[in-house]
VEXPADREN-991147 format. One record per residue: residue in one letter; x, y, z of N, C-alpha, C in turn. Coordinates in steps of 0.02 Angstrom, whole numbers, padded with zeros to 5 digits, always signed. Each point is the difference from the previous one (the first is absolute). Layout:
N
AXYZXYZXYZ/...
% end
This chain:
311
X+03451+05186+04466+00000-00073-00006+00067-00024-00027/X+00050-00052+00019+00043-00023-00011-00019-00041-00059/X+00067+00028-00054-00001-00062-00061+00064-00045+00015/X-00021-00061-00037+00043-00041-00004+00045+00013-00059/X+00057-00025+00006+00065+00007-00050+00012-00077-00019/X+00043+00005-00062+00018-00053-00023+00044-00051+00048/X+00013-00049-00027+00020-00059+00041+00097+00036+00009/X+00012+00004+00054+00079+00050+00002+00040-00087-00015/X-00010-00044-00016+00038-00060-00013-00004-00036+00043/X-00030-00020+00032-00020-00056+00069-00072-00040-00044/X-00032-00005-00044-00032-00049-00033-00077+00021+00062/X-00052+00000-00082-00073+00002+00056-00052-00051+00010/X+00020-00054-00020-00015-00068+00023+00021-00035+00059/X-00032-00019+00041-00007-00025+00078-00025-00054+00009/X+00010-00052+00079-00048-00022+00018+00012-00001+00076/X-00046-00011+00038-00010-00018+00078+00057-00011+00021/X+00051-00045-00036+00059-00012+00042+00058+00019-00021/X+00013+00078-00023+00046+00039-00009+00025+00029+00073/X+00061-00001-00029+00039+00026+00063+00027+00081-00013/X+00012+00057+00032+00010+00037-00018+00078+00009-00061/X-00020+00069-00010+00052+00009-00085+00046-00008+00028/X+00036+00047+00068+00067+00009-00002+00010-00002+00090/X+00058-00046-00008+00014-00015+00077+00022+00046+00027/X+00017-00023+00075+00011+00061+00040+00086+00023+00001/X+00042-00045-00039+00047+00008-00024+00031+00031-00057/X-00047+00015-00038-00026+00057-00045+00015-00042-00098/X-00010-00080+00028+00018-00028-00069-00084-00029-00015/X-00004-00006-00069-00074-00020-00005-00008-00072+00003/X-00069-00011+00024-00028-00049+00017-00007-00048-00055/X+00061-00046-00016+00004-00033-00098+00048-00073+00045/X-00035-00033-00032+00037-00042+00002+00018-00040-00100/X+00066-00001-00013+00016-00009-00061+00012-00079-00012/X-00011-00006-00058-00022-00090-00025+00052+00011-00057/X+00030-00065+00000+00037-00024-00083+00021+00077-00034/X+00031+00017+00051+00037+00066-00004+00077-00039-00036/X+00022+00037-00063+00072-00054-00023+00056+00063+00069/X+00045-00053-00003+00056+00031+00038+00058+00022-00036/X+00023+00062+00026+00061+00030-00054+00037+00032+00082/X+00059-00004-00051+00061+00043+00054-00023+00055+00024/X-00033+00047-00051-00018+00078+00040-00056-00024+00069/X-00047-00047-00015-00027-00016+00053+00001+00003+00062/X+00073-00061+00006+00034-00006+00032+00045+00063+00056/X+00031+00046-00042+00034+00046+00019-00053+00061+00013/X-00067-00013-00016-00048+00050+00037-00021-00020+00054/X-00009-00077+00019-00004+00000+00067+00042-00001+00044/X+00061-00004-00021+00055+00000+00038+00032+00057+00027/X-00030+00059-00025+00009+00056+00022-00060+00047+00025/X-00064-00038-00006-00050+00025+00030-00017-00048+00085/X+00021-00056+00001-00012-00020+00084+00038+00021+00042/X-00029-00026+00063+00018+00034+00040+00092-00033+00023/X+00044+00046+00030+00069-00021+00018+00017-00054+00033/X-00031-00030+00049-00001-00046+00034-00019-00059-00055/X-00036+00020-00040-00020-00077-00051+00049-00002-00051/X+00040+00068-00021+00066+00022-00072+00047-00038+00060/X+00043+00011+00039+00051-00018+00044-00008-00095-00002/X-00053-00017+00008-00025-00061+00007-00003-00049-00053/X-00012+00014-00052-00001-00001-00061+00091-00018-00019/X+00043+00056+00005+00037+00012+00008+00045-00050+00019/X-00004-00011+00066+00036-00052+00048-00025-00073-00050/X-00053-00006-00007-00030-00084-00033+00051-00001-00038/X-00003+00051-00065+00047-00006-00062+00050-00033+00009/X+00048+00037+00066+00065+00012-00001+00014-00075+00034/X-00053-00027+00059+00006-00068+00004+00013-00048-00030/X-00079-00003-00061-00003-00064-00065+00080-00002-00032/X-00002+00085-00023+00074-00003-00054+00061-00041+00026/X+00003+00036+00081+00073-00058+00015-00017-00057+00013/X-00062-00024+00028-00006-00061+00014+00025-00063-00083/X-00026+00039-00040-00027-00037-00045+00084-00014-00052/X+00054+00059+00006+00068-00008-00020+00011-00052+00062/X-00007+00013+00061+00037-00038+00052-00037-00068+00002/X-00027-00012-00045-00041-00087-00015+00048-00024-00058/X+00031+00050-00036+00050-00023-00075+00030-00007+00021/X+00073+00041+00063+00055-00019+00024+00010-00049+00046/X-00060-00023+00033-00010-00058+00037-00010-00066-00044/X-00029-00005-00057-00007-00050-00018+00066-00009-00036/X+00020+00042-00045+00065-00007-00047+00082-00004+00044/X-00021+00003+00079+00046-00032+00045+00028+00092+00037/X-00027-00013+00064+00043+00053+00029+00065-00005-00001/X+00047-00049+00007+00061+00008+00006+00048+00032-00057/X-00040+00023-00049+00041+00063-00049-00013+00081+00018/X-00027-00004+00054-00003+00075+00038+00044-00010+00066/X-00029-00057+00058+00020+00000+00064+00005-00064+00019/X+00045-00006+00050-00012-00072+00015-00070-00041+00036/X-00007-00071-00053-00072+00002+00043-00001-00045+00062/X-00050+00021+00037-00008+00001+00087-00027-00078+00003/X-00024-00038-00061-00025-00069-00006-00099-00001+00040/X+00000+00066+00038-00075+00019-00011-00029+00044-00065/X-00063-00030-00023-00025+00009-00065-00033+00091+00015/X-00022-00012+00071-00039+00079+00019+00045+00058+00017/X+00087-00026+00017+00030+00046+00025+00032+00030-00074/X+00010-00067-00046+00022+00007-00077-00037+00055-00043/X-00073+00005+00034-00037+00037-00053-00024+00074+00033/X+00044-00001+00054+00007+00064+00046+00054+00036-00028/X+00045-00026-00014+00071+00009-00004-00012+00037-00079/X-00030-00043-00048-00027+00015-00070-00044+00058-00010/X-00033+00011+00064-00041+00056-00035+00033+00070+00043/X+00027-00012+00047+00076+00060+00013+00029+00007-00048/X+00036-00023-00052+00008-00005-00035-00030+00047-00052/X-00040-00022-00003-00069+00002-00062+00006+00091+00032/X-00026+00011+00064+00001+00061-00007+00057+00037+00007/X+00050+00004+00012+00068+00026-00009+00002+00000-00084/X-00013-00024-00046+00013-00001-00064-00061+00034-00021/X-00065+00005+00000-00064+00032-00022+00029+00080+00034/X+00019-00017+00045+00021+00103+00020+00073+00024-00020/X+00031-00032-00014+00060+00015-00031+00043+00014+00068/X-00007-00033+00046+00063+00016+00058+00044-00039+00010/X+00002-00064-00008+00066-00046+00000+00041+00025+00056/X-00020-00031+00065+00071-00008+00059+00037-00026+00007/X+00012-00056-00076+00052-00017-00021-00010-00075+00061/X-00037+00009+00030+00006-00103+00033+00002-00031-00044/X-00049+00019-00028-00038-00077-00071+00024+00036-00059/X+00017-00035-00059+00006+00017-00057-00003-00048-00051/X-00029+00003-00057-00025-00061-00036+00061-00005-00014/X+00006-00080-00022+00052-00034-00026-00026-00055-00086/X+00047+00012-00061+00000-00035-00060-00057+00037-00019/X-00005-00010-00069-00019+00030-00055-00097+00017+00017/X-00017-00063-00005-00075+00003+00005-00037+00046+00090/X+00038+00000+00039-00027+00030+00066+00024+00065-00045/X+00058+00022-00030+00011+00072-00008-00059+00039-00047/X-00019-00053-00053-00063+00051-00024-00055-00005+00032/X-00011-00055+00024-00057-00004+00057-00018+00063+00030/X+00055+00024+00053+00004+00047+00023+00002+00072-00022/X+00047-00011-00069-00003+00081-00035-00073+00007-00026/X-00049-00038-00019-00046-00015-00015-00056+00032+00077/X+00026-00011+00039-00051+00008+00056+00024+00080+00023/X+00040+00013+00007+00034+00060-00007-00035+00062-00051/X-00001-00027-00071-00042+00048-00034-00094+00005+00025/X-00027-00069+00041-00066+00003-00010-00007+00050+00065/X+00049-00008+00046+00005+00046+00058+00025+00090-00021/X+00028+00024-00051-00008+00046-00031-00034+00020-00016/X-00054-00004-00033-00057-00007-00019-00073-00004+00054/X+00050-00035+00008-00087+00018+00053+00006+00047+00059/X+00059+00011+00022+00013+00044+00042-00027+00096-00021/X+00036-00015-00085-00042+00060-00040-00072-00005+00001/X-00008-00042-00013-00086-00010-00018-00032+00030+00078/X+00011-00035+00063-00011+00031+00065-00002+00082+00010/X+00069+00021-00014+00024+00080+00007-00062+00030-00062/X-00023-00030-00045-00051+00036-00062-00070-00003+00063/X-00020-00051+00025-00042-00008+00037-00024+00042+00066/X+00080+00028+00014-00007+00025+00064-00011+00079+00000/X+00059+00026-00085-00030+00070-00037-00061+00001+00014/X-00037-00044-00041-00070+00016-00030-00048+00009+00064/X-00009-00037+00062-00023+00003+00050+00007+00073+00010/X+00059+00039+00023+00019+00048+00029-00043+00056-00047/X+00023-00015-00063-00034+00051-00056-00064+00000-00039/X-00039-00036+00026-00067-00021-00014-00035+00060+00036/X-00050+00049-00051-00030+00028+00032-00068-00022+00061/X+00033+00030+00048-00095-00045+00042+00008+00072+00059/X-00098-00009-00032-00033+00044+00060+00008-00014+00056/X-00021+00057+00061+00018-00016+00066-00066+00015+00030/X-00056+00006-00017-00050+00021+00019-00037-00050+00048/X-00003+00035+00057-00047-00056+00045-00067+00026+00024/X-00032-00051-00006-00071+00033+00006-00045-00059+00041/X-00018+00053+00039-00051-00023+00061-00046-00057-00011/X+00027-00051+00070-00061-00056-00011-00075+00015+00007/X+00004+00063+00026-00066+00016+00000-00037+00037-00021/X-00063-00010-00041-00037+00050-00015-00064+00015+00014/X-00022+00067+00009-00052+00016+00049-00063+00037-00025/X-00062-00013+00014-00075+00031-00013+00009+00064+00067/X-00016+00047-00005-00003+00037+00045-00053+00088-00027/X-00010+00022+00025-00064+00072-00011+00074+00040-00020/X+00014+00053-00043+00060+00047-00003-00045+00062-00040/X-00006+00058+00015-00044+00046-00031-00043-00005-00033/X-00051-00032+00042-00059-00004+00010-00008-00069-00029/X+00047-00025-00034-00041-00062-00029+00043-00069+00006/X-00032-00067-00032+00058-00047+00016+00041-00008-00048/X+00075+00006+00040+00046+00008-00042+00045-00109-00001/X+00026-00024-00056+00042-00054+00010+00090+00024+00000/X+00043-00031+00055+00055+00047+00008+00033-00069+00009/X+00067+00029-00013+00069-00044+00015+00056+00047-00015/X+00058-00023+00023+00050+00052-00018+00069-00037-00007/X+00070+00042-00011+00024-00050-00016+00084+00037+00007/X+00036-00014+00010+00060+00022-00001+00070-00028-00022/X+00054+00048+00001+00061-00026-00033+00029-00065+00042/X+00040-00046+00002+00020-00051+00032+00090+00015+00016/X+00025+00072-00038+00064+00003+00012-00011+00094+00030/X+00056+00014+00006-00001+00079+00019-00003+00033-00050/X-00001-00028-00059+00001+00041-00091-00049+00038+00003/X-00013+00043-00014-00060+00033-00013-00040-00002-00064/X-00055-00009-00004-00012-00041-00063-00045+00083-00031/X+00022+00000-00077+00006+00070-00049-00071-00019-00030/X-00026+00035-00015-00099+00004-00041-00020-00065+00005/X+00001-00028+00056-00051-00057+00002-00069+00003-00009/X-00035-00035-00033-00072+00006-00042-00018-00083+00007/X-00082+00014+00028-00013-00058-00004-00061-00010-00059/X-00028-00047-00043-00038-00033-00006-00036-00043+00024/X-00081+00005+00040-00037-00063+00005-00051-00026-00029/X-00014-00072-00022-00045-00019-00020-00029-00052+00034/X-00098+00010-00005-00017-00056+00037-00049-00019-00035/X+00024-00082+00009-00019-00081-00029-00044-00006+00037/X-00080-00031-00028-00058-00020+00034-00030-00064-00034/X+00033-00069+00009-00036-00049-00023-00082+00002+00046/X-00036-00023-00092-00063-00020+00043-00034-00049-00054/X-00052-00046+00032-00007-00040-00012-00055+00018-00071/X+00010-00039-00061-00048+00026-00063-00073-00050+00032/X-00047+00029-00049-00068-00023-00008-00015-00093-00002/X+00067-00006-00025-00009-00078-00024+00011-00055+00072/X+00025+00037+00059+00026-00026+00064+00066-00056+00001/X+00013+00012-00058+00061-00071-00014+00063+00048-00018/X+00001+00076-00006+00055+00008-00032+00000+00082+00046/X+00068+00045-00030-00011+00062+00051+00053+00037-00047/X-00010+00072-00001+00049+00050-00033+00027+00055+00055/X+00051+00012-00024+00021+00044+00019-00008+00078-00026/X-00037+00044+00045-00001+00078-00041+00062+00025+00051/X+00002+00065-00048+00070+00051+00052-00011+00073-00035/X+00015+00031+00055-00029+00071+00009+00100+00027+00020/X-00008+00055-00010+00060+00047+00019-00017+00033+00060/X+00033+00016+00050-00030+00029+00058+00030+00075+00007/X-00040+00034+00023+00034+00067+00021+00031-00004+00052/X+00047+00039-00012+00037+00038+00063+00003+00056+00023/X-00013+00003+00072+00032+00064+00023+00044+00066-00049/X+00060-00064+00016+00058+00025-00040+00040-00063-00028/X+00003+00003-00065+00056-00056-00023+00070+00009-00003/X+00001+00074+00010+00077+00003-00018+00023+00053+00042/X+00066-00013+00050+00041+00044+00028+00073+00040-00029/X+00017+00038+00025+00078+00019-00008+00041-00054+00014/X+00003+00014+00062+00037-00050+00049-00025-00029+00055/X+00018-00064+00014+00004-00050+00057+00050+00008+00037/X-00013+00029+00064+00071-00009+00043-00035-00043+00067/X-00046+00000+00006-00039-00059+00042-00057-00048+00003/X-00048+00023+00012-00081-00040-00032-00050+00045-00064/X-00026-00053-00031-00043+00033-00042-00102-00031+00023/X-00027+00029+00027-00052-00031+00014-00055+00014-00080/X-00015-00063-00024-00027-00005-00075-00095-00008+00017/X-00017+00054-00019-00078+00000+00006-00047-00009-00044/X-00057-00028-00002-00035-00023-00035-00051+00018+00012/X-00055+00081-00037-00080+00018+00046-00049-00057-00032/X-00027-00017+00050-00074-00059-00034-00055+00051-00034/X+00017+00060-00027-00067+00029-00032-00040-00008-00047/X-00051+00038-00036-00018-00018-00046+00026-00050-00059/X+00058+00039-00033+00059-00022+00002+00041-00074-00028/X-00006-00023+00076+00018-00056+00006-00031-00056-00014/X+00035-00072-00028-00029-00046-00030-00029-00044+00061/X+00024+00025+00071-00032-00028+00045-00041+00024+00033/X-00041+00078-00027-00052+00023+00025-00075-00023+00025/X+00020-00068-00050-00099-00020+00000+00002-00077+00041/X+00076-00006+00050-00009-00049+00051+00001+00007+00069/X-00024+00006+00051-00001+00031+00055+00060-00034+00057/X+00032+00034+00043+00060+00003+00004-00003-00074+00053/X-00028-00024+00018-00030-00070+00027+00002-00068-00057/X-00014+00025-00065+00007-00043-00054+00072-00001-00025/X+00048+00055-00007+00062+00001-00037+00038-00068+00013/X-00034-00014+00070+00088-00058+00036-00013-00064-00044/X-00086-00003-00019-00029-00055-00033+00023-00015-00062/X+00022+00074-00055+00016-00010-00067+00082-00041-00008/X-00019-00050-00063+00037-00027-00019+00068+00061-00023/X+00015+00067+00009+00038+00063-00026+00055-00015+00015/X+00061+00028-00027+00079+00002+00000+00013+00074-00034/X+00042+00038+00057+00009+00069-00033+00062-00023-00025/X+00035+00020-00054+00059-00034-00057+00029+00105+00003/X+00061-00009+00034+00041+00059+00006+00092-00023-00045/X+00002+00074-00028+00059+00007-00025+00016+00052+00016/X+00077-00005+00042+00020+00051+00033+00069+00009-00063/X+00012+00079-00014+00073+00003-00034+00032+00057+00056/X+00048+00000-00017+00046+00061+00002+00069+00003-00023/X+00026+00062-00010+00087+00002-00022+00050-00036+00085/X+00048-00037-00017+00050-00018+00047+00068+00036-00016/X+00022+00031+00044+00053+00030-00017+00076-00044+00003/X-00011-00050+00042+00030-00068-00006+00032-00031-00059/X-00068-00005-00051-00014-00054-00061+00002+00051-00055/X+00013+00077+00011-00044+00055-00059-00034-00007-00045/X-00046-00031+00018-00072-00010-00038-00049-00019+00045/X-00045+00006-00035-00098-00022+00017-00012-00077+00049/X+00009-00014+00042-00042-00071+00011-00048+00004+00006/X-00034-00059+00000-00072-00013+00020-00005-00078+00041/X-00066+00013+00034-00033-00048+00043-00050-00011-00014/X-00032-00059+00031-00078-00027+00003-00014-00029+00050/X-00044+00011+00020-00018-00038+00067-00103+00003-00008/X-00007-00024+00046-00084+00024+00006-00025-00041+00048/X-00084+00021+00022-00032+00000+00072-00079-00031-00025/X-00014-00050+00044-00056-00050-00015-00045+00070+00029/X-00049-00002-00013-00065+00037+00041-00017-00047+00063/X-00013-00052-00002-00003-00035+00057+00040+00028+00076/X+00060+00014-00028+00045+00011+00050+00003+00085+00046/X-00053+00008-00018+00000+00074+00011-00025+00013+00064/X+00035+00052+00036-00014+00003+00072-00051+00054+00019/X-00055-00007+00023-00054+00068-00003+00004+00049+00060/X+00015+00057+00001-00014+00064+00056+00065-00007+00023/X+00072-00018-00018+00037-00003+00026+00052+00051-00062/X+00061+00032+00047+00031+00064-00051+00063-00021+00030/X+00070+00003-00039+00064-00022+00009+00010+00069+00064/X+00046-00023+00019+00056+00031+00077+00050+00018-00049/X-00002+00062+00021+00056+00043-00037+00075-00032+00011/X+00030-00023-00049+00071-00029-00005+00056+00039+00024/X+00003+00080-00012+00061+00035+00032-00016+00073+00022/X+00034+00020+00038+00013+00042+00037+00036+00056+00016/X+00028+00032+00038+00035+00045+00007+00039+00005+00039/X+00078-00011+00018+00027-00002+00050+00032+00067+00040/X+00022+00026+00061+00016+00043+00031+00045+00040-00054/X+00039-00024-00039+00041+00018-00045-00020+00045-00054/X-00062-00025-00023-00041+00032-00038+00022-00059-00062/X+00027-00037-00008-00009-00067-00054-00064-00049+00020/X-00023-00011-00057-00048-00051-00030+00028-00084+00006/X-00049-00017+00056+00031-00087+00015-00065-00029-00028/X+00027-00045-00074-00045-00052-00024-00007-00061+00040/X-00043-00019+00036+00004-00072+00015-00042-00043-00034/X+00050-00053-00064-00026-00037-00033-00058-00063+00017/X+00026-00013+00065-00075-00061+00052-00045+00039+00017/X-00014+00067-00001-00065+00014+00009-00063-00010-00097/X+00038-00005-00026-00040-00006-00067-00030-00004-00009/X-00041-00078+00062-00062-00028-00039-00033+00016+00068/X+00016+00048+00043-00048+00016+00077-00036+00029-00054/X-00087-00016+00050-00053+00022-00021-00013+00005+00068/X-00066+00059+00007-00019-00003+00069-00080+00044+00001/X-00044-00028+00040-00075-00007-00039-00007+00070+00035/X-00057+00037-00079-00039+00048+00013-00061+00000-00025/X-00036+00041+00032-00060+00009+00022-00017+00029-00080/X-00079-00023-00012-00013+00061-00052-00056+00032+00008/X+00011+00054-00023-00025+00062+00019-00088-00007-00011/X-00027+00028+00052-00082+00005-00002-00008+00039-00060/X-00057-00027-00034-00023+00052-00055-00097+00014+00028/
% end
């Protein structure tokens, strides 16, 4: 008979309209309130999104900043940089060329401030462009040197018969050619259910067995098994009921990166709902004439239905 374990930090209070713990992006399901804001904040998300949104980000900055010098040299009179064109839009074109020739330190020598007040203006904009140019290059380190797992793991997971009994499976592999060193998984599965009172619901959680939790090495797929036996905390629901339970299996994958030389870890996890029955993954790689091993990463989430066995 499966015991339940203490609450692993996901809270055992519920109700009907909980959404699962942890997305499929592997961040948890939180949304934060009257959170105060601080710089580290800041510079944690700025090195945890994605590149396309840092670059973007990026470009805004670098816009506002000149725009916003090239609004001072326009108002305090372009004609102590360049001569002005007597258009106000070509004036404040001209100003924020300007603006950025001086924020990057390149001066092609067209424009150059003229009298006292444009000169600190500018040495002034000069240092904030120092500065932030560092602040960027700290940004772009930390990205590069931020440890992060590479672990990808199958959209799918499957009910299927595996020596003699029903087994729950998914599997999961590296996302680069690294080979990933004692990867070990942990799973746990979350079963809101509704209390006696019908107005309110808890969460219990059980630890699940594995097959195997822990390998040597990953040099291609790891298929992660789960027997429904005695055992199991899902022994006493019949395999027709599982898709029904409110359940979330809550996985932590580690291993050493030889990349990062140290430990990462992941999280990810799989609704019970979503579970595919009598169906077993399509082997991902192969063997070529050569005698080398071809991973193909798009076969991952092939599943392809089997039969189960007469008893």
């Amino acid at each position: 008979m499966a015991k339940k374990i203490k609450d692993p930090g996901i809270g055992r209070s519920s109700n009907k309209y909980a959404k699962r713990f942890i997305n499929q992006d592997g961040s948890f399901n939180i949304k934060h309130i009257n959170k105060p804001s601080s710089l580290s904040a800041s510079y944690n998300y700025l090195i945890s999104i994605s590149w396309m949104k840092f670059f973007l980000w990026v470009l805004l900055g670098y816009v506002v900043v000149n725009s916003l010098f090239a609004l001072i040299y326009t108002f305090l009179g372009i004609a102590d940089i360049i001569e002005p064109t007597g258009n106000v839009f070509r004036d404040f074109l001209n100003a924020f060329f300007f603006s950025a020739q001086t924020i990057t330190t390149v001066g092609y020598g067209a424009m150059a401030p003229e009298g006292l007040l444009f000169g600190i203006i500018s040495s002034f904009e000069a240092l904030v462009g120092l500065l932030s140019f560092s602040f960027i290059t700290g940004l772009l380190y930390g990205r590069f040197s931020k440890p992060k797992s590479n672990i990808k793991f199958s959209d799918a997971i499957v009910l299927r018969e595996h020596n003699g009994q029903d087994c729950i499976m998914f599997r999961l592999m590296s996302r680069t050619a690294n080979v990933m060193i004692r990867p070990r998984i942990e799973a746990t599965l979350s079963i809101s259910q509704e209390n006696e009172d019908g107005t309110s619901y808890t969460n219990s959680f059980y630890k699940l067995n594995l097959e195997r939790n822990s390998i040597t090495y990953l040099p291609t797929t790891w298929t992660i098994v789960h027997a429904i036996d005695e055992l199991s905390p899902l022994a006493t629901f019949d395999r027709n009921s599982l898709t029904q339970l409110n359940g979330e299996i809550l996985i932590l994958a580690s291993y050493y990166d030889e990349s990062f030389a140290q430990e990462v870890h992941q999280v990810y996890s799989y609704e019970l709902k979503g579970l595919q029955k009598d169906r077993g993954f399509v082997p991902a790689f192969h063997y070529d004439d050569e005698g080398y091993t071809i991973l193909d990463h798009e076969k991952l989430d092939s599943t392809t239905p089997r039969k189960q066995a007469k008893t």
